[in-house]
C-alpha positions as CSV (number, residue, x, y, z in Angstrom):
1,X,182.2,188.6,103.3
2,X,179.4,186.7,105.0
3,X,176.1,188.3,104.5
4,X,172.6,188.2,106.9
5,X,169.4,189.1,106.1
6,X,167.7,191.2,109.0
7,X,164.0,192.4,108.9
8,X,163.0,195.8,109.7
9,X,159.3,197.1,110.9
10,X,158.1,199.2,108.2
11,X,155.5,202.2,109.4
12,X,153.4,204.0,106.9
13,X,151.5,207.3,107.6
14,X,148.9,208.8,105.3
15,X,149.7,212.2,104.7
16,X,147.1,214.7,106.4
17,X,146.8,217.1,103.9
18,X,146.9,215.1,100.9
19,X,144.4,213.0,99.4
20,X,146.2,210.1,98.4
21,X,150.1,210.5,99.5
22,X,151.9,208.4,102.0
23,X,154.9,208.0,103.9
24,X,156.9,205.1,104.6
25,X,160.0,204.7,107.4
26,X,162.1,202.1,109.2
27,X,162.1,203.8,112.8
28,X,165.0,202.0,113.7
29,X,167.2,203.4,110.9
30,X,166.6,207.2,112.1
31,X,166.4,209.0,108.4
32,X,165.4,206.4,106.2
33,X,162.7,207.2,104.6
34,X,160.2,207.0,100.8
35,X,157.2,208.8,100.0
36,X,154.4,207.6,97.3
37,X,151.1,208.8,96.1
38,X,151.0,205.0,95.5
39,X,150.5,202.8,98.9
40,X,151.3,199.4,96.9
41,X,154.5,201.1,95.7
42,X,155.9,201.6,99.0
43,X,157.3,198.4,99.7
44,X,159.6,199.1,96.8
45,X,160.5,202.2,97.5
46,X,161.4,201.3,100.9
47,X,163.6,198.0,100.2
48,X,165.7,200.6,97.9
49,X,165.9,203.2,100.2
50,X,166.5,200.8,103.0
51,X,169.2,199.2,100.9
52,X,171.0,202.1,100.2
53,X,170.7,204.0,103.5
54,X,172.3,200.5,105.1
55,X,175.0,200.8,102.4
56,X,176.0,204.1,103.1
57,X,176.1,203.1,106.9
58,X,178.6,200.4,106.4
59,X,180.5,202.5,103.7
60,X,181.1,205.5,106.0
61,X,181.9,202.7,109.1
62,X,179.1,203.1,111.7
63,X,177.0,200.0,113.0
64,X,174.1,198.1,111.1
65,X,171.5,199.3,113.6
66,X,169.5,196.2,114.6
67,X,166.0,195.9,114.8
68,X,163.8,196.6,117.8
69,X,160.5,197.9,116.1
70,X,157.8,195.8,116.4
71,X,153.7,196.6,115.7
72,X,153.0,196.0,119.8
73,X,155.9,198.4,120.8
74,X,155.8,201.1,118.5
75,X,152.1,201.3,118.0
76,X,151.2,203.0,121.7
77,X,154.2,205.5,120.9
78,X,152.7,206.8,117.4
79,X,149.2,206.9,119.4
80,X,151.1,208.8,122.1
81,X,152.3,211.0,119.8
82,X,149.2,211.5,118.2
83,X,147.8,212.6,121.5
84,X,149.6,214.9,122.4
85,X,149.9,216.5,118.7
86,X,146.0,216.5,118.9
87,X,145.8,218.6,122.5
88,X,148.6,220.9,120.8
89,X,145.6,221.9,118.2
90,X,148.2,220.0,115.5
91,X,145.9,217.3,114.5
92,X,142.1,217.0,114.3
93,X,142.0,212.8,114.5
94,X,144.6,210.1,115.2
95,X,146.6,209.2,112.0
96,X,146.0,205.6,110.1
97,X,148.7,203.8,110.8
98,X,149.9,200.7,108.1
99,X,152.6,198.8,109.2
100,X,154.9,195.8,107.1
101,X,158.5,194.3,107.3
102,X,161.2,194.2,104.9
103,X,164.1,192.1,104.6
104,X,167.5,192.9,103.4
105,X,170.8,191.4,103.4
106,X,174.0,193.5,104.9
C-alpha cells in the first residue's frame, strides 16, 4: 500500500483557568485532540494522537479528511468565537492563540 504524508494545522489554546495547561487540536479531524501542562510537549502528543485518531479512521473505513485549516482562515473564526463568548459574559479577554503543523503519513 502506497503511503502520503499530509500536513495538518495544529491550534493550541491556553487553558483559562489554569496557569500553565494547554490544549492542542487538528480542526480538521473533528475529535482529535492532546492536552499538556507542557507547551513544548505538544507537538508530540499531537503527532500520536493524530496518528492514531487517522488509524482508527481508516480501520473503521471512513475518509482521511484532508486538510483545509490554515493560520489566515481559521484565525478570524477562533476570534469570532471569542467574541461572541466574551458578549455572552464567558470570557473576560480573547484567548492566545499558538498555531503549528504536523505531518503524518496515511
Amino acid at each position: 500500500m502506497i503511503k502520503r504524508k499530509i500536513r495538518y494545522l495544529v491550534v493550541v489554546e491556553k487553558e483559562r483557568d489554569e496557569e500553565t495547561a494547554f490544549t492542542a487540536y487538528v480542526p480538521d479531524v473533528p475529535g482529535c485532540y492532546t492536552c499538556s501542562d507542557k507547551k513544548d510537549a505538544l507537538p508530540r502528543l499531537m503527532k500520536e494522537a493524530l496518528e492514531g485518531h487517522l488509524a482508527l479512521l481508516k480501520e473503521d473505513g471512513d475518509p482521511i479528511p484532508e486538510p483545509q485549516a490554515t493560520i489566515e482562515n481559521i484565525l478570524p473564526k477562533l476570534r469570532k468565537e471569542d467574541e461572541i463568548l466574551m458578549q455572552q459574559g464567558v470570557l473576560d479577554t480573547q484567548v492566545d492563540y499558538d498555531f503549528f503543523y504536523i505531518e503524518v503519513e496515511v
